[in-house]
C-alpha atoms as an extended CHARMM CRD file, in Angstrom:
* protein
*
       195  EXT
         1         1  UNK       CA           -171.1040000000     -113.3900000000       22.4180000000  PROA      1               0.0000000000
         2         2  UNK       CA           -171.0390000000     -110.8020000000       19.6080000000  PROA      2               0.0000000000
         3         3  UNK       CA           -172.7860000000     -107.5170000000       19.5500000000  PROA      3               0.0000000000
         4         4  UNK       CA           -175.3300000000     -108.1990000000       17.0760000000  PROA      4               0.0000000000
         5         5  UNK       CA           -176.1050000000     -111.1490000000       18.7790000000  PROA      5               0.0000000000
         6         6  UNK       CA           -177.0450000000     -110.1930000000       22.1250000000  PROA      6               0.0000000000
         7         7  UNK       CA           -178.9070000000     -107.2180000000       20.5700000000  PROA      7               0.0000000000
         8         8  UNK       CA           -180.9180000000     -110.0730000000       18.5630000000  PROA      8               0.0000000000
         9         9  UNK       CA           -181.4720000000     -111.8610000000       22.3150000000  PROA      9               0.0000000000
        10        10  UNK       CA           -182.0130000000     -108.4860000000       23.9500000000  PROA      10              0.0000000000
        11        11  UNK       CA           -184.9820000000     -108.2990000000       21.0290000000  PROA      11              0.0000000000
        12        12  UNK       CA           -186.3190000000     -111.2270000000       21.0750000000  PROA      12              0.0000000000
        13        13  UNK       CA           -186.8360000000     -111.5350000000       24.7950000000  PROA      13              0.0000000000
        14        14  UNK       CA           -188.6220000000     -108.0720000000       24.6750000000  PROA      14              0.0000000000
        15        15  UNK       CA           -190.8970000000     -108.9100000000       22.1450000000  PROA      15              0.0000000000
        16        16  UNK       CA           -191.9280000000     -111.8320000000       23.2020000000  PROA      16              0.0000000000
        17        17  UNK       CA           -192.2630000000     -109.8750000000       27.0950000000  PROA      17              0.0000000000
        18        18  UNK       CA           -194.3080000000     -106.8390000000       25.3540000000  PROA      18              0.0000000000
        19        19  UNK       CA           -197.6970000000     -106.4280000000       23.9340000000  PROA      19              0.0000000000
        20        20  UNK       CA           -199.6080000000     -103.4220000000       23.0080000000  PROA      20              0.0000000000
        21        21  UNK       CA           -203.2800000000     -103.5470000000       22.5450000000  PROA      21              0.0000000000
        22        22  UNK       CA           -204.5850000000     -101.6830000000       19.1030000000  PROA      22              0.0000000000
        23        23  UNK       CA           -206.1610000000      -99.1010000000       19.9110000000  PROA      23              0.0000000000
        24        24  UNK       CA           -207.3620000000      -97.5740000000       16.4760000000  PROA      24              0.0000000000
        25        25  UNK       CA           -210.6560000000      -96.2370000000       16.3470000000  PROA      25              0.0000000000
        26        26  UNK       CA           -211.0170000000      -95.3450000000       19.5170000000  PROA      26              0.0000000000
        27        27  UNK       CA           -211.5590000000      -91.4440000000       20.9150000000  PROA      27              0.0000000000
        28        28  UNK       CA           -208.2370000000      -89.5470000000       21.4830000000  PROA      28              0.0000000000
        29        29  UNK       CA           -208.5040000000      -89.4710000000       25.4740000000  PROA      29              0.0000000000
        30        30  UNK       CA           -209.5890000000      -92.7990000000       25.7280000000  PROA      30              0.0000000000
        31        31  UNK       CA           -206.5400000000      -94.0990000000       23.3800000000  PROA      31              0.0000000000
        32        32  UNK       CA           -204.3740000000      -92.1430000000       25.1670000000  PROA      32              0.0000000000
        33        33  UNK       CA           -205.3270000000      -93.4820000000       28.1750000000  PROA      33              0.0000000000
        34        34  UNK       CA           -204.9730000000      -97.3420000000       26.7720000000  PROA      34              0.0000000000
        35        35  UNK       CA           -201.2250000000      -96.5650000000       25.6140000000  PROA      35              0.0000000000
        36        36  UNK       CA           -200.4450000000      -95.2410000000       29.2560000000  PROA      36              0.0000000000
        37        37  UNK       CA           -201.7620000000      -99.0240000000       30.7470000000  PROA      37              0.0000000000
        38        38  UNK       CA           -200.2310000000     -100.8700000000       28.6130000000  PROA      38              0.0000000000
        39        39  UNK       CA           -197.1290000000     -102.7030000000       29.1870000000  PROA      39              0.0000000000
        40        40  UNK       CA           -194.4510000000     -101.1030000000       27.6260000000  PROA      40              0.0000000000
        41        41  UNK       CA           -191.4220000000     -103.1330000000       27.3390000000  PROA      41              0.0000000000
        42        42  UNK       CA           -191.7850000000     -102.9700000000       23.4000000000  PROA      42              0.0000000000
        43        43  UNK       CA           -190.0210000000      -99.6240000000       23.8590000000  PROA      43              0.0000000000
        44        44  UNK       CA           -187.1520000000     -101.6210000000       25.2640000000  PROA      44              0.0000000000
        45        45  UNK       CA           -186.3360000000     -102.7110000000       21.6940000000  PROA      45              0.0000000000
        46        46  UNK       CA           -184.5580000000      -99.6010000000       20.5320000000  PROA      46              0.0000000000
        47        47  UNK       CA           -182.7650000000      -99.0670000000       24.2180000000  PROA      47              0.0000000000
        48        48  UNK       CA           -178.8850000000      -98.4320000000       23.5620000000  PROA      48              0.0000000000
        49        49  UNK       CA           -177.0950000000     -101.7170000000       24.3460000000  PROA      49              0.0000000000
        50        50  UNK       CA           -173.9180000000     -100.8310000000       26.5680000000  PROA      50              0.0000000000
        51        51  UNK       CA           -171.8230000000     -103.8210000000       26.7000000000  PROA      51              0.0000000000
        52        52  UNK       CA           -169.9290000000     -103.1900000000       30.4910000000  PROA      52              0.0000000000
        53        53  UNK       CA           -173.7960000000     -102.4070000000       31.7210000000  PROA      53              0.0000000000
        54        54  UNK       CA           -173.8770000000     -104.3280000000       34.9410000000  PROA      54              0.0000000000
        55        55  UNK       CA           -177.4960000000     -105.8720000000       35.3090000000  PROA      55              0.0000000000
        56        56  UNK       CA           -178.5630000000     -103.5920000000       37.8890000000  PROA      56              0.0000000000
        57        57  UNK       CA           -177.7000000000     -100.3930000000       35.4800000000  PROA      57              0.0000000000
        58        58  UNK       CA           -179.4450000000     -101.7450000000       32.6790000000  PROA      58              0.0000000000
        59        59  UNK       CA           -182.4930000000     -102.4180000000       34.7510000000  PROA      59              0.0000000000
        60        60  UNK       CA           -182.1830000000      -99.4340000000       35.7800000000  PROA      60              0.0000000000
        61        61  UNK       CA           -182.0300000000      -97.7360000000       32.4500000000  PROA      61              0.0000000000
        62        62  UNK       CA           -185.0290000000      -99.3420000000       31.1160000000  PROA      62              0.0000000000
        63        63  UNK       CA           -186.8010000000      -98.0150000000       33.7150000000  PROA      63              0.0000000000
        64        64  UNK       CA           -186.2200000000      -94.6980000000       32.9690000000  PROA      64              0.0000000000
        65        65  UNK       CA           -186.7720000000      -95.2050000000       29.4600000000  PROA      65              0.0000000000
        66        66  UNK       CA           -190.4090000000      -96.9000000000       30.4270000000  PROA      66              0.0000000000
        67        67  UNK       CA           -191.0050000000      -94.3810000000       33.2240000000  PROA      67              0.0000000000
        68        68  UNK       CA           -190.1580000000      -91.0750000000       30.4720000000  PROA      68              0.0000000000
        69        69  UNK       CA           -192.5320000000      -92.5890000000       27.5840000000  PROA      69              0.0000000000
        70        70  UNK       CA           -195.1770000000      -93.1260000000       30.4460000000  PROA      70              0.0000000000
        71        71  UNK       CA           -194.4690000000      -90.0380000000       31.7400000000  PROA      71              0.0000000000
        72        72  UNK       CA           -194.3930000000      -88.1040000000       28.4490000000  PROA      72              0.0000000000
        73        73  UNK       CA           -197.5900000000      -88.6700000000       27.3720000000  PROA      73              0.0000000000
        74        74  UNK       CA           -199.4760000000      -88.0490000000       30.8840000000  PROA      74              0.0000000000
        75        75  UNK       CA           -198.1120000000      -84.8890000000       30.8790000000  PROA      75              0.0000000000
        76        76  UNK       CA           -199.6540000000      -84.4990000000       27.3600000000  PROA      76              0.0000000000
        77        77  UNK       CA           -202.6630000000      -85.7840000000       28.2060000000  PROA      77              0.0000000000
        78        78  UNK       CA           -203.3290000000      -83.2480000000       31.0560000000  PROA      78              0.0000000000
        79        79  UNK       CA           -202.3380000000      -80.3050000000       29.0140000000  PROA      79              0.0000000000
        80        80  UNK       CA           -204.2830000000      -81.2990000000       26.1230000000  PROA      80              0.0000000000
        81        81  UNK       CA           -207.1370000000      -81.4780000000       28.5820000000  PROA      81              0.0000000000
        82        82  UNK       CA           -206.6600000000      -78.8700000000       30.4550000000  PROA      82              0.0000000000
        83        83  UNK       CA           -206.1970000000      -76.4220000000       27.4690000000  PROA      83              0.0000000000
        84        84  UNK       CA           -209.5360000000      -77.8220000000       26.0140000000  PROA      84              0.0000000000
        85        85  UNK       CA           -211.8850000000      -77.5940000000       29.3300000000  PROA      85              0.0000000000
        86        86  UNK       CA           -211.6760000000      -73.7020000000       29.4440000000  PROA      86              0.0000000000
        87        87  UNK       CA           -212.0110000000      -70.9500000000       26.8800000000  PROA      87              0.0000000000
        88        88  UNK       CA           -209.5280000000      -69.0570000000       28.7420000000  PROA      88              0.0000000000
        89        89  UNK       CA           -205.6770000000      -70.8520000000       28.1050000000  PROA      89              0.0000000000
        90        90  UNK       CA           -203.5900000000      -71.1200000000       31.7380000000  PROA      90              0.0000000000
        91        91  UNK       CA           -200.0540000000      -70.0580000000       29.6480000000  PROA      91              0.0000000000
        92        92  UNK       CA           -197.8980000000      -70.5260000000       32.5410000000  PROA      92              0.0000000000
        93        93  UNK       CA           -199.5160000000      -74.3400000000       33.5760000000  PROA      93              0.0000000000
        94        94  UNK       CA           -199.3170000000      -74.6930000000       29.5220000000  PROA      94              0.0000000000
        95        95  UNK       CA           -195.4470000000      -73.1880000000       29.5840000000  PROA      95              0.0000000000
        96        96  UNK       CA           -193.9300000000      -75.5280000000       32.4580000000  PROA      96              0.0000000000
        97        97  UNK       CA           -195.8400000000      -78.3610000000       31.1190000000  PROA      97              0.0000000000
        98        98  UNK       CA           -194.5400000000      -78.1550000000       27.3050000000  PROA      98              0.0000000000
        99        99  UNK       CA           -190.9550000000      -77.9830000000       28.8400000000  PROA      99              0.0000000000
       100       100  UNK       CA           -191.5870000000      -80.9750000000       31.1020000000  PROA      100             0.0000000000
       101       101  UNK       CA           -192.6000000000      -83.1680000000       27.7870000000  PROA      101             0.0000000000
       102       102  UNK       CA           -189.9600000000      -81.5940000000       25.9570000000  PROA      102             0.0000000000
       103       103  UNK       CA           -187.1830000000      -82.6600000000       28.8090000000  PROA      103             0.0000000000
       104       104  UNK       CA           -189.1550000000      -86.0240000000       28.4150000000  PROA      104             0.0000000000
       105       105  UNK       CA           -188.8510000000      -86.2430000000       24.8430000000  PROA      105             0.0000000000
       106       106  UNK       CA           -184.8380000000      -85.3350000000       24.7640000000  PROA      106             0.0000000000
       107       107  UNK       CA           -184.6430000000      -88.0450000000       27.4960000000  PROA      107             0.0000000000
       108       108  UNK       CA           -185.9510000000      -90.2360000000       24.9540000000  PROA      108             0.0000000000
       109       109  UNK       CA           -184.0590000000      -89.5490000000       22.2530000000  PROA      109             0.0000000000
       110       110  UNK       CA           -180.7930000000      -89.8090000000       24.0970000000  PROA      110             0.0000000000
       111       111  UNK       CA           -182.2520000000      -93.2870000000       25.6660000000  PROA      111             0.0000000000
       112       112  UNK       CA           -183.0480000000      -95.1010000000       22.3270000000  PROA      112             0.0000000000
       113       113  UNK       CA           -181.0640000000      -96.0640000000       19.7420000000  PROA      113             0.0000000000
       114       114  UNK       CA           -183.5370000000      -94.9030000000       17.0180000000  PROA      114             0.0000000000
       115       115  UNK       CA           -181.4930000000      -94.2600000000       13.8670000000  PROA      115             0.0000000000
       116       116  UNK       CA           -181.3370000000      -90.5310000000       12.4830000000  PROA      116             0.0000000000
       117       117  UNK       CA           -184.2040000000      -90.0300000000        9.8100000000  PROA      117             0.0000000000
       118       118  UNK       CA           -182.9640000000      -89.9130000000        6.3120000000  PROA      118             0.0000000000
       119       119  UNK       CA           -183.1090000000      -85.6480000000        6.2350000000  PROA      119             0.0000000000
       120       120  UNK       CA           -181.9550000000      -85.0330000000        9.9660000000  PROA      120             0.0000000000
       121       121  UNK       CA           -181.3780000000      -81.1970000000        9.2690000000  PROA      121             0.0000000000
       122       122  UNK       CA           -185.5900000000      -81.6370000000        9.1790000000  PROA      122             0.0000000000
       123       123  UNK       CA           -187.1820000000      -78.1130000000        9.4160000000  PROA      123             0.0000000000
       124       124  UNK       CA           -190.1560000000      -78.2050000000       10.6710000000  PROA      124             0.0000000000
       125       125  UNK       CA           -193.1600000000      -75.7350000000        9.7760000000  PROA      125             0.0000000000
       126       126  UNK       CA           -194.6520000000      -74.2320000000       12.8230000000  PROA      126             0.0000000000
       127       127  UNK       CA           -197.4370000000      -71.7860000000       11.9570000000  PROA      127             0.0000000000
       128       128  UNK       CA           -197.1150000000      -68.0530000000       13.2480000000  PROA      128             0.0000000000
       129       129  UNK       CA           -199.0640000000      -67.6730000000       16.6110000000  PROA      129             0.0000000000
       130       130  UNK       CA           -200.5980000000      -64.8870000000       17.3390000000  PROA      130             0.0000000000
       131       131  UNK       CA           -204.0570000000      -65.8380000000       18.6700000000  PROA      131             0.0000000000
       132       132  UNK       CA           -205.6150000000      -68.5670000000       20.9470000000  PROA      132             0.0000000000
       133       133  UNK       CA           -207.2700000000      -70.1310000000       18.2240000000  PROA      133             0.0000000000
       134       134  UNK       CA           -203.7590000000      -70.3610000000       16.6080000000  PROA      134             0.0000000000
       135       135  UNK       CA           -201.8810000000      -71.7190000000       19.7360000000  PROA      135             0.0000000000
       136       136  UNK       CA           -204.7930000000      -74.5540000000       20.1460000000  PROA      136             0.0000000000
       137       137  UNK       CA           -204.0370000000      -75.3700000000       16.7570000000  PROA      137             0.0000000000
       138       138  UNK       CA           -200.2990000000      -75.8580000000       17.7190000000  PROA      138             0.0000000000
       139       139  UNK       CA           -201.1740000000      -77.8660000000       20.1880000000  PROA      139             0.0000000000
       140       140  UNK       CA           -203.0250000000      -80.0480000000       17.8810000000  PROA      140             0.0000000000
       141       141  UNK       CA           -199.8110000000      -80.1560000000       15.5510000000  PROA      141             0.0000000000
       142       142  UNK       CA           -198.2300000000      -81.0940000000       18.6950000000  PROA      142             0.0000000000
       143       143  UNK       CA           -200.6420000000      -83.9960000000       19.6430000000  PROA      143             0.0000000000
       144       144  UNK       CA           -200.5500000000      -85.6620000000       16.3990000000  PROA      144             0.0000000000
       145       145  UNK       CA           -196.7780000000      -85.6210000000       16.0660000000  PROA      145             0.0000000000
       146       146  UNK       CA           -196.4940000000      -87.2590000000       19.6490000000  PROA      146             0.0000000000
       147       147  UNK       CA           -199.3170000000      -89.6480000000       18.8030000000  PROA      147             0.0000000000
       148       148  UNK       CA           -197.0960000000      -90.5830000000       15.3750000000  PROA      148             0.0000000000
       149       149  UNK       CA           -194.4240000000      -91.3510000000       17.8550000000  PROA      149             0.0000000000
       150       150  UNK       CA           -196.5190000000      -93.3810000000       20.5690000000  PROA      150             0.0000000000
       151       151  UNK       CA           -198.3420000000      -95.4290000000       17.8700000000  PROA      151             0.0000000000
       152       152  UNK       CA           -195.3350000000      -96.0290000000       15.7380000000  PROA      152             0.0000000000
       153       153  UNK       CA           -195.8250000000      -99.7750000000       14.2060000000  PROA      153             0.0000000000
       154       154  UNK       CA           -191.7960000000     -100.0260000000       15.2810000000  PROA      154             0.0000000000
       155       155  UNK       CA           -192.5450000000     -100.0540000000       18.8260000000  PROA      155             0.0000000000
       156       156  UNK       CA           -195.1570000000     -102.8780000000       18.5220000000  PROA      156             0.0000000000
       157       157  UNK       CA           -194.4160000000     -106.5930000000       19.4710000000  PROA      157             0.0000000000
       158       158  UNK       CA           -194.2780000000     -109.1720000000       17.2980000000  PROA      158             0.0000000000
       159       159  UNK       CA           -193.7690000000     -106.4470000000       14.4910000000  PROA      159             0.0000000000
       160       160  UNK       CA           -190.4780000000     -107.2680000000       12.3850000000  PROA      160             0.0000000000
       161       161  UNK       CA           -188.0790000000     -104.3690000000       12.7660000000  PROA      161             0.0000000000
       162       162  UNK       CA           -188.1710000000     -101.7860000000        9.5140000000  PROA      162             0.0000000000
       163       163  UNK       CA           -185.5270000000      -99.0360000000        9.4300000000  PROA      163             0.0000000000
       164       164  UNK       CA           -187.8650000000      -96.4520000000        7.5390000000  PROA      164             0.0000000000
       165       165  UNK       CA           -190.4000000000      -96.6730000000       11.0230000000  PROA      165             0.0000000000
       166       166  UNK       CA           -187.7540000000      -96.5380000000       13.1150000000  PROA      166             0.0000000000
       167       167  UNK       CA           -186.7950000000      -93.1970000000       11.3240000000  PROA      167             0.0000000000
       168       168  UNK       CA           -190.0330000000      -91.9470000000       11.2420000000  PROA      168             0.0000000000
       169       169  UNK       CA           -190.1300000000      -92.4130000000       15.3020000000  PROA      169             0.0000000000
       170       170  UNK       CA           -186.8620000000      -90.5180000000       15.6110000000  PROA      170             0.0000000000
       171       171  UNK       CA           -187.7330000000      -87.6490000000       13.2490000000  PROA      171             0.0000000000
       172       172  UNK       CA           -191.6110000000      -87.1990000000       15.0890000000  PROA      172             0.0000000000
       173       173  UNK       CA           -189.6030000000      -87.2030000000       18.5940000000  PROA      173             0.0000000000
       174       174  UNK       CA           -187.2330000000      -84.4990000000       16.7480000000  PROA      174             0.0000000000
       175       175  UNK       CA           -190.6010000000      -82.4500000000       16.0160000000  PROA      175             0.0000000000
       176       176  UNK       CA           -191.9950000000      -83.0620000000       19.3040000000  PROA      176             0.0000000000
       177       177  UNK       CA           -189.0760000000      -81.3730000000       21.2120000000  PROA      177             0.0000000000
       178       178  UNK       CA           -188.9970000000      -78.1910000000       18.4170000000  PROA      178             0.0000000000
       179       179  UNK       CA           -192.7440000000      -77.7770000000       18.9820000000  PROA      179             0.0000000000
       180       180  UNK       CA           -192.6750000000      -77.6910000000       22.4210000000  PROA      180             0.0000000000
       181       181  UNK       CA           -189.7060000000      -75.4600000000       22.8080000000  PROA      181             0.0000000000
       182       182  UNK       CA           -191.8790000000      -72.9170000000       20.4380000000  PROA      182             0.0000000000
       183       183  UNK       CA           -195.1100000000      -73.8370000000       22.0300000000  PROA      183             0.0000000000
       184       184  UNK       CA           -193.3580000000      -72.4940000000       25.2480000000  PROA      184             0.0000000000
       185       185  UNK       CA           -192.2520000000      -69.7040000000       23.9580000000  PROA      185             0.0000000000
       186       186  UNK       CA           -195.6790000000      -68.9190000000       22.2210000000  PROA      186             0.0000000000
       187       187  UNK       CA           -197.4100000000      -69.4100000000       25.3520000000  PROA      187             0.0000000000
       188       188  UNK       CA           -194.9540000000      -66.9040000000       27.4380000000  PROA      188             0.0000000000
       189       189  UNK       CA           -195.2670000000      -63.9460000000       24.9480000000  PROA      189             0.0000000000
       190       190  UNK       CA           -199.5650000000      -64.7810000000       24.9170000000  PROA      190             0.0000000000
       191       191  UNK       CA           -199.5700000000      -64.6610000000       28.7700000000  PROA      191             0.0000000000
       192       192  UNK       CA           -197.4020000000      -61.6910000000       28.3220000000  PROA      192             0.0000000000
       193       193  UNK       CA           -199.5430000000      -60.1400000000       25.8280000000  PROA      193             0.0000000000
       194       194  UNK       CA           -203.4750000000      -60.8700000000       27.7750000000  PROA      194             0.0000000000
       195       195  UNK       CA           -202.2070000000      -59.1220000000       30.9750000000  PROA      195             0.0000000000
């Protein structure tokens, strides 16, 4: 059996094994917390295909894959809560947590087989922190580019495949693992800088 083909199998048996719910409209914790219950096996779609894979391996693989999406966005979700329960920011909780999703996020992108967006050299521009205010704003920047990401169309069942989303969910994941390296770095010179 060709390449192409069992990709095609590999696809078809995931979409038709995956659902996500639409969860538009809703408030950002409580769509957050939808996309963590659901069933993600749509994610399997983009999983690199490895031809001498025993069963076991690939099983194993997905997992992974599954288990770092799931875990990416939990982390998120804490942070992003935590950061927005207290006027005063925890930099160090914020600092470990940023490098957890970024670890995460550089998981993913080595796991899927997402193609490179059409300007890979992307830059992306972070604004110049220098205040609270400022670094909650980064994490906002950060919370909408992982949200692109997580609610990419391209990861939906029963969604035909399109190239351009697929690049779209490569270049946010790019941006997700730049902001978080500067978020980290942001948040060690504030923490630095309020003692």
């Amino acid at each position: 059996m060709s390449y192409s083909m069992k990709l095609q199998l590999l696809l078809v048996a995931l979409i038709v094994a995956g659902s996500f719910g639409d969860v538009r409209g809703q408030g950002n914790a409580e769509r957050a917390r939808a996309i963590e219950r659901a069933d993600l096996d749509r994610i399997l779609l983009w999983a690199m295909p490895k031809d001498n894979e025993s069963e076991a391996m690939k099983q194993s693989r997905f997992k992974k894959i599954k288990d770092d999406f799931r875990d990416m966005q939990s982390l998120h979700n804490k942070m992003m809560a935590d950061a927005w329960m207290q006027d005063a920011l925890d930099y160090s909780s914020i600092a470990d947590m940023v490098s957890k999703i970024r670890g995460k996020a550089n998981d993913l992108k080595d796991g899927l087989a997402l193609p490179e967006p059409e300007n890979s050299q992307t830059t992306l521009k972070v604004p110049e922190v220098g205040s609270v205010r400022q670094f909650r704003q980064e994490l906002l920047l950060l919370d909408k580019t992982l949200m692109s990401f997580v609610n990419n169309p391209v990861f939906q069942a029963g969604k035909a495949i399109d190239v351009n989303l697929a690049k779209r969910a490569r270049a946010d994941l790019e941006h997700v693992i730049v902001l978080t390296g500067d978020l980290k770095q942001n948040a060690q010179k504030l923490r630095k800088s309020s003692h």
